[in-house]
N, C-alpha and C positions, 0 to 999 in steps of 0.2 A: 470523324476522329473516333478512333473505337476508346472502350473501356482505361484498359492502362494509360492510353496515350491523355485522355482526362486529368484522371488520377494525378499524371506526372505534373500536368499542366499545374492543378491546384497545387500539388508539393510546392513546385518551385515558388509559385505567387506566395506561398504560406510561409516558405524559407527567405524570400530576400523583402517580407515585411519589415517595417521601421521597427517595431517589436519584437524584438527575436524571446526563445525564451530561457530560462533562467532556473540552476537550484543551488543551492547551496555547494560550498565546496565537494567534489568528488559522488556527484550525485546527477542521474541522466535521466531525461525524460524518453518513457519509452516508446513513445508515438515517435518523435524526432527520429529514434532509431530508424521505425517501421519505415518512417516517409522516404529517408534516405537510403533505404534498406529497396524501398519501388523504385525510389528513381536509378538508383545503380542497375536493379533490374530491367527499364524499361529503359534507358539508355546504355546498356551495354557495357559498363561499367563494370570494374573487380567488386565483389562483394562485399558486401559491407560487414563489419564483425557480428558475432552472435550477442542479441540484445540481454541484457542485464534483466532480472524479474524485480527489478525495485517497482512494482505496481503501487507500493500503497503510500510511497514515500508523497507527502501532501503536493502534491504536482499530480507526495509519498503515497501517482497514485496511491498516493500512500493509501493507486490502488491497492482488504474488499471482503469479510463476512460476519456481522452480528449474529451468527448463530453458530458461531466454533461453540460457545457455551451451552448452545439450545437445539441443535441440529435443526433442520432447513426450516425455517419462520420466517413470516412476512411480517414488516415491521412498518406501518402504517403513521404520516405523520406531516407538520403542515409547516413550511419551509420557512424560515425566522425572516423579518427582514434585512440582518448586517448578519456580515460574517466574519469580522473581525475579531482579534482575539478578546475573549471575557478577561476580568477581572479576576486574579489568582493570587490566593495565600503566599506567599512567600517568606512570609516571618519566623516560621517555623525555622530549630537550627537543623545543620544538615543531619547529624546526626540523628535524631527525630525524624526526620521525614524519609531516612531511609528505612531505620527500624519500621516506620507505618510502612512505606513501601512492601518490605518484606509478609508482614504480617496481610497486606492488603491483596497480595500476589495470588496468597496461601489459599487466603478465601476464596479467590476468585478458582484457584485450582480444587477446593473441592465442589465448588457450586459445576463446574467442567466435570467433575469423575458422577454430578447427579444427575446428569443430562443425555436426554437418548439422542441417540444419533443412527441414521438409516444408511448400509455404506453403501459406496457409490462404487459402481461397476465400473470395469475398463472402457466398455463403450459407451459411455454417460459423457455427460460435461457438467462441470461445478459453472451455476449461472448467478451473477451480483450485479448489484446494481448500486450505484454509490452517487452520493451529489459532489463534487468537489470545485472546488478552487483554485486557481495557481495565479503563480508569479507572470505578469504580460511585458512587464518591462523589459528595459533594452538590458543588454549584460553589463554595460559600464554604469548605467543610471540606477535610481534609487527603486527599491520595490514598489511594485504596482499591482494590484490582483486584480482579475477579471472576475469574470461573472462567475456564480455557480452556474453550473452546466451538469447534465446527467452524463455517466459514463457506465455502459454493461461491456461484461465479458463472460465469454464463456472458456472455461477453462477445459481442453483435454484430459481424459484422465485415462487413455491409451498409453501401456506405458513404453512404447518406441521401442528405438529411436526416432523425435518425429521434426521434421524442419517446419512445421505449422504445429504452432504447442497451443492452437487457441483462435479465436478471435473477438472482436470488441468493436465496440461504436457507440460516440458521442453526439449528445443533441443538447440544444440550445446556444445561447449568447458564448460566444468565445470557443466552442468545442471546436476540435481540429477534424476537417474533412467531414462537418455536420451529416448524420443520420445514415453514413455511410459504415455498411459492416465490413471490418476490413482484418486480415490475417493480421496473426501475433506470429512476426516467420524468425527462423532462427539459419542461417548461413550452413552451419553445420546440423546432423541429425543430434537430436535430445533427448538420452535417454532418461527417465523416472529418477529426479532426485533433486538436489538444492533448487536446480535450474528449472524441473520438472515437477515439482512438486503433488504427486496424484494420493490419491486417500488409500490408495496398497502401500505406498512408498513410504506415507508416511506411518501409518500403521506402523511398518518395520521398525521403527526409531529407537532408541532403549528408550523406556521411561522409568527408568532411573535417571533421574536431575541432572547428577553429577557426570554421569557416561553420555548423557545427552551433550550437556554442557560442553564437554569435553569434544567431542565429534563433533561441537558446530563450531568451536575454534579451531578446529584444523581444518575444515573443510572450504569454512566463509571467506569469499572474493574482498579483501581490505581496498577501499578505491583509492585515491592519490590523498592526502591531506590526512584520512582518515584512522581514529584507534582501532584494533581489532576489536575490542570490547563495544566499541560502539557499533559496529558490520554487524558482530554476534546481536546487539540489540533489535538494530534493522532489522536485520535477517528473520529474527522472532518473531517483530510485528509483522511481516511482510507475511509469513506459514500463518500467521495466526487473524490477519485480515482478510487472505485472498483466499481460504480454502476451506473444507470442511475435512473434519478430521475423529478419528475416534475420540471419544470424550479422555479416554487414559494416557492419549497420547498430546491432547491438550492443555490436561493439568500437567505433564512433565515438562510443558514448554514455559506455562506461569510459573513454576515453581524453578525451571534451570535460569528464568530472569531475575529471579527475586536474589540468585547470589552472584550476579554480574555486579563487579564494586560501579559506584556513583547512581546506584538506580535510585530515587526519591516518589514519593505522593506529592501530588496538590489538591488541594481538597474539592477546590472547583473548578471547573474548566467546561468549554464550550464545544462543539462540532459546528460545522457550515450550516446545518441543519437548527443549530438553535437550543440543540438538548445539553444540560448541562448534567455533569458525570464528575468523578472520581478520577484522576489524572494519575498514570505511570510515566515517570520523563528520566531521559537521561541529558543530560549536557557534557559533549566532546570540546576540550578545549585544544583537541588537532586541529578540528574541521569547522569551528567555532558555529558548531549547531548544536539545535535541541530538537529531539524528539517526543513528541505524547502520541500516548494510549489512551483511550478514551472512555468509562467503562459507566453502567449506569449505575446508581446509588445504591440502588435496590436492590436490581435481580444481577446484579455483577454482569451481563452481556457486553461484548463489545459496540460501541457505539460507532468509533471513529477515530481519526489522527490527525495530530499537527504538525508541524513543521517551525521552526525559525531561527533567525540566523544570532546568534549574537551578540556579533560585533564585527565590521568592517570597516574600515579605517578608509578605505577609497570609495565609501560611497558615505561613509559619516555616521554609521551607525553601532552606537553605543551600548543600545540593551535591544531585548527579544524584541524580531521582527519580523514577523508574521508570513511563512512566505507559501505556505500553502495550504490546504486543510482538505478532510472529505469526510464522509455521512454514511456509513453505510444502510442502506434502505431496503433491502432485498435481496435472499440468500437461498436458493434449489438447487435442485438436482432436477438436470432436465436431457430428453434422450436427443436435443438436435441443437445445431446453434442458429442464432438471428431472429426465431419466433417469435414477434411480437408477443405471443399469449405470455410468454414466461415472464413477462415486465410488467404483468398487473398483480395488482395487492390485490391478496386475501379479504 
């Protein structure tokens, strides 16, 4: 049996598992895409659509890079034993916790405009490395999260159009297609931009707040269930976890969040990894989710994100519940993908 025909094989065993997997309303996992994305391929099947880049959404992949703030840093650290959600201020009135929002946004965008950053070439690839989490339970039953597992990708920064925007691969307990590097493929060609996201593209971006702000609600994919204000949220963390970016053009992305209405602080909050940080969240009450940003006390970097659902009536679930989360651990610039060497700490 050659190669694909493998590949296909695991797809399917991994698709009609007792476990299927699971995100929140109008939210996809993008491995699920890939896998269905082979198997259309290796069975001759019409292609499958062009995958969604929610990487960092806590499944939010919410995959991917602690050093939008610090430009490419290795961030070295010893894996907690739970991963469940920490313990979070919520006393605070809304009002309060968004003005700290705001103010907390601010800092973190100038600590972003004091940070060097090295750019990355067209022929380069943005390489991360993240611990995450996700949801393993069935789609009708109640959440269940598996194991942390490591996940790298390396990101394209060709700017196309390219039907391969990347690839990536998972190891340990629970990862899909373990220790296998496998294409991030897109049906149609992808050129540089929402979808493509390269460190030229984003460079181009206004950083002006408000002209930014404005060009990422017309531009942002809204999914089924979901507010646009909440997409533009996603969307931010997704530029701002999976990529590196000029430092001017990351403080305009802190600062274009800090005036999207309902964004709040929590004062403390957790990652998979165990580090506890400064929490940015918004809650959609379309998509009845929340998202976190994860930031560290100190040096303001990104750390990581969460995920949970709110409330769901058909599975019984009344307040936040946890359904996915990630770490990010490791953020280059590297000239190839799959090389082991790039997945060792500094």
């Amino acid at each position: 049996m050659n190669a694909d025909g493998r590949r296909t094989e695991d797809a399917l065993e991994l698709l009609s598992a007792p476990a299927e997997w699971e995100l929140p309303p109008g939210r996809h996992l993008h491995y699920k895409d890939i896998l269905m994305q082979q198997i259309d391929q290796d069975l001759g099947h019409a292609p499958a659509p062009a995958p969604r880049r929610r990487l960092t959404r806590p499944a939010v992949l919410v995959p991917l890079a602690s050093t939008v703030l610090a430009g490419a840093l290795a961030v070295t650290l010893t894996v907690a034993g739970g991963h469940g959600p920490a313990p979070t201020d919520r006393t605070a009135t809304g009002s309060a916790r968004a003005r700290s929002a705001s103010v907390t946004l601010n800092r973190i965008a100038v600590a972003a405009m004091t940070s060097d950053a090295t750019p990355v070439r067209d022929d380069q690839f943005v390489y991360v490395r993240s611990l995450t989490v996700e949801n393993k339970g069935t789609f009708e039953g109640p959440v269940e999260l598996g194991a942390p597992h490591t996940v790298e990708t390396w990101t394209s920064q060709d700017p196309g159009p390219l039907k391969t925007l990347g690839w990536m691969r998972e190891s340990g307990k629970d990862a899909v297609m373990p220790d296998e590097t496998i294409p991030i493929e897109s049906t149609d060609a992808v050129p540089a931009g929402i979808d493509h996201p390269t460190y030229a593209w984003l460079s181009s971006l206004p950083t002006d707040p408000d002209a930014l702000l404005t060009l990422l609600r017309r531009d942002v994919r809204v999914s089924d269930g979901e507010s646009r204000e909440q997409a533009v949220f996603s969307l931010i963390g997704d530029l701002l976890s999976q990529t590196l970016m000029p430092p001017r053009n990351a403080a305009a992305l802190y600062k274009a969040a800090a005036r999207i209405p309902g964004v709040k602080e929590i004062p403390d909050a957790v990652d998979v990894a165990g580090r506890h940080g400064i929490a940015i969240t918004r809650e959609d009450a379309s998509s009845a989710t929340r998202d976190e940003w994860i930031f560290d006390k100190r040096s303001l970097a990104f750390l990581g994100a969460r995920g949970f659902i709110t409330h769901d009536k058909q599975k019984g679930i009344t307040s936040d519940t946890l359904t996915g989360s990630t770490a990010v651990l490791r953020c280059a610039v590297v000239d190839r993908h799959g090389g082991k060497s790039a997945g060792t700490d500094n």
